[in-house]
C-alpha positions in Angstrom: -50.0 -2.4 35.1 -46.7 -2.3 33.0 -43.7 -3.8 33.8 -41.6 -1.5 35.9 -38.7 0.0 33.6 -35.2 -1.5 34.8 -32.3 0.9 34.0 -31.0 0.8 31.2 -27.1 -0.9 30.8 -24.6 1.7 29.9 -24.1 1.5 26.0 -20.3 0.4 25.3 -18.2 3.0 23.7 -17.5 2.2 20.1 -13.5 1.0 20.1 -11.2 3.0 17.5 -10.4 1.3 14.7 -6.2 0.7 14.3 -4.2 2.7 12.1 -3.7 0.5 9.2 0.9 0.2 9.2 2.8 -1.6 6.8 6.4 -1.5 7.8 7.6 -3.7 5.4 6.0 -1.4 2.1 7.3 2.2 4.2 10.8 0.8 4.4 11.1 -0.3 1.3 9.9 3.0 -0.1 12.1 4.5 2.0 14.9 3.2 0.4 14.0 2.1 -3.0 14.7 3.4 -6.3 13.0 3.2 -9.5 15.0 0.5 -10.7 14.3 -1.2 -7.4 10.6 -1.3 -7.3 11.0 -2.4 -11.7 13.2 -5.4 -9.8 10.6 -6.2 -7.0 7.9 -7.2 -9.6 10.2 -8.7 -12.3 10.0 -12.1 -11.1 6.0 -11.8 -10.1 5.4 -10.9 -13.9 7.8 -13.3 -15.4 6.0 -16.5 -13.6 2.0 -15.0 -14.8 3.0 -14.5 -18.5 4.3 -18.1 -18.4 0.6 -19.4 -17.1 -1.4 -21.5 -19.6 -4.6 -22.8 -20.1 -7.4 -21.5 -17.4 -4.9 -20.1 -15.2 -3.7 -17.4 -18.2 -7.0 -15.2 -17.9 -6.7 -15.5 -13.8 -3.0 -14.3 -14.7 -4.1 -11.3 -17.2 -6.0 -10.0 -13.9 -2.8 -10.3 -11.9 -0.6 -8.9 -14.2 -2.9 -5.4 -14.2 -3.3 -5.6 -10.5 0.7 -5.8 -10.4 1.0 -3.3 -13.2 -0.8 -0.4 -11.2 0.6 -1.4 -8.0 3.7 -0.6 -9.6 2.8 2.5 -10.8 1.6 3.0 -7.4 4.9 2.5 -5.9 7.1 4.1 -8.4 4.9 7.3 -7.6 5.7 7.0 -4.0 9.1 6.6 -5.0 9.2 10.2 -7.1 7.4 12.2 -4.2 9.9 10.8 -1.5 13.0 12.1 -4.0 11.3 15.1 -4.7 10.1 15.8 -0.9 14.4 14.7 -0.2 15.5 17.2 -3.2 13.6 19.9 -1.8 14.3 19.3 2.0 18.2 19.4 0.8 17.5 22.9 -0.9 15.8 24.1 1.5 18.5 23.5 4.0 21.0 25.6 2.0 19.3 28.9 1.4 19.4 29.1 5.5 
């Protein structure tokens, strides 16, 4: 005779994963300019071209990451002036 069947435990729910926020990076674009984020990662790039040895190839990696990121940012940076520009125009025809 087979074992009688016990009920089976609820199954837990599956818990929502947080909504990823970076404070520092969205208030920083908020108020950056070009210039601004070209100043951020000035320093960063100075100290990696000035790596010797084994360290210099680890350095050529950082410099692209830091190079796109960049890029990245100075995007962000256009949008939000154009998204501003256009809110401002916007706000006149009314």
């Amino acid at each position: 005779m087979p074992p009688p069947a016990r009920p089976s435990a609820p199954q837990p729910q599956p818990q929502e994963l947080p909504v990823p926020s970076y404070p520092a990076v969205e208030t920083f674009i908020e108020k950056a300019s070009a210039s601004d984020v070209q100043a951020l990662f000035a320093p960063v790039k100075q100290g990696l071209a000035e790596l010797k040895g084994p360290r210099a190839e680890i350095g050529k990696k950082a410099q692209a990451a830091i190079a796109r990121s960049e890029e990245l940012l100075g995007m962000l940076v256009d949008v939000r002036e154009k998204l501003v520009a256009e809110s401002k125009q916007s706000k006149g025809r009314k």
